[in-house]
C-alpha positions as CSV (number, residue, x, y, z in Angstrom):
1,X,0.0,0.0,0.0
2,X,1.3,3.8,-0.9
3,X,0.8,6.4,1.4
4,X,0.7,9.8,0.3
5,X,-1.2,13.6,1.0
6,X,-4.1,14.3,-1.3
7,X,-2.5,16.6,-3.6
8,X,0.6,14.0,-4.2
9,X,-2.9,11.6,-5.1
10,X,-4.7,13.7,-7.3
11,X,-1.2,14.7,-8.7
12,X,-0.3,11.0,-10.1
13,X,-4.0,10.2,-10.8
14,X,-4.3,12.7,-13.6
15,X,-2.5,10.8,-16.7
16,X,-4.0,7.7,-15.6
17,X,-7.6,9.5,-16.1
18,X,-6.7,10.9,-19.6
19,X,-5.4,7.9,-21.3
20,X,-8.4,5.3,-20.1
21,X,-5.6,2.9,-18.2
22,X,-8.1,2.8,-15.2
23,X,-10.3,-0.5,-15.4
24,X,-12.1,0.1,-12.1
25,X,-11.5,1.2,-8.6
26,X,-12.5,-0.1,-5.1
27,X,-12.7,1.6,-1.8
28,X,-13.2,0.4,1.5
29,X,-14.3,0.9,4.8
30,X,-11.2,2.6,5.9
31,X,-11.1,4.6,3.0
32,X,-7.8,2.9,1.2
33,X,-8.4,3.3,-3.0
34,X,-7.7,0.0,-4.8
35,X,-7.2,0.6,-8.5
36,X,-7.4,-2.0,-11.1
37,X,-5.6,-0.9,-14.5
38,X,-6.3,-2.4,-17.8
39,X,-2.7,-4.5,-17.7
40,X,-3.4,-6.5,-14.6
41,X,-2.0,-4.1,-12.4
42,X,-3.8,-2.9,-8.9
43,X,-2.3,-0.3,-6.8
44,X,-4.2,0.4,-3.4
45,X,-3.1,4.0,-1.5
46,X,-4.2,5.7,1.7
47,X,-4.5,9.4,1.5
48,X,-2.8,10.2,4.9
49,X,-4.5,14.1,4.7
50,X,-8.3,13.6,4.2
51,X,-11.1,11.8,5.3
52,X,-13.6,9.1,3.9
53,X,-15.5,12.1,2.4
54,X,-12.9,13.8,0.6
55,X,-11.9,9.9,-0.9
56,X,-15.7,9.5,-1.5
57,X,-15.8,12.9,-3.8
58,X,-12.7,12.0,-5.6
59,X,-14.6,8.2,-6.4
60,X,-17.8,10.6,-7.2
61,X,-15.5,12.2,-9.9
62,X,-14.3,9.3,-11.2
63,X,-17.5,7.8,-11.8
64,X,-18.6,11.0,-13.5
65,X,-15.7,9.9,-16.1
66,X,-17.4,6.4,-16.2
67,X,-15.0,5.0,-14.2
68,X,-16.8,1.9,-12.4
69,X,-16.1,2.5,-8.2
70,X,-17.0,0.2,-5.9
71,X,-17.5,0.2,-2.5
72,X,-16.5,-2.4,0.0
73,X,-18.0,-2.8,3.1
């Protein structure tokens, strides 16, 4: 698992939202981001800065760019 702040997050997520390399994502109860990329690969990261509701708004975003996001409970 990465840790990192939520601008170092939204920082390296950018080029994976413009070149469609995000499959799906995953997010559980703790608030850790799972991502599955199209080559096999999953990353998981915990945003160290922010709280399930900033992670939730990020997934919300996502979505809007019809990434699937799934929630685990």
């Amino acid at each position: 698992m990465k840790e990192c702040s939520l601008d170092h997050f939204t920082e390296s997520l950018r080029p994976w939202m413009d070149n469609n390399y995000i499959r799906s994502v995953s997010v559980d109860q703790s608030g850790h981001i799972t991502f599955f990329f199209m080559d096999g690969v999953e990353d998981t990261y915990r945003v160290t800065d922010c709280d399930r509701s900033h992670i939730k708004q990020i997934c919300n975003e996502m979505k809007e760019r019809g990434i699937p996001v799934k929630e685990r409970m």
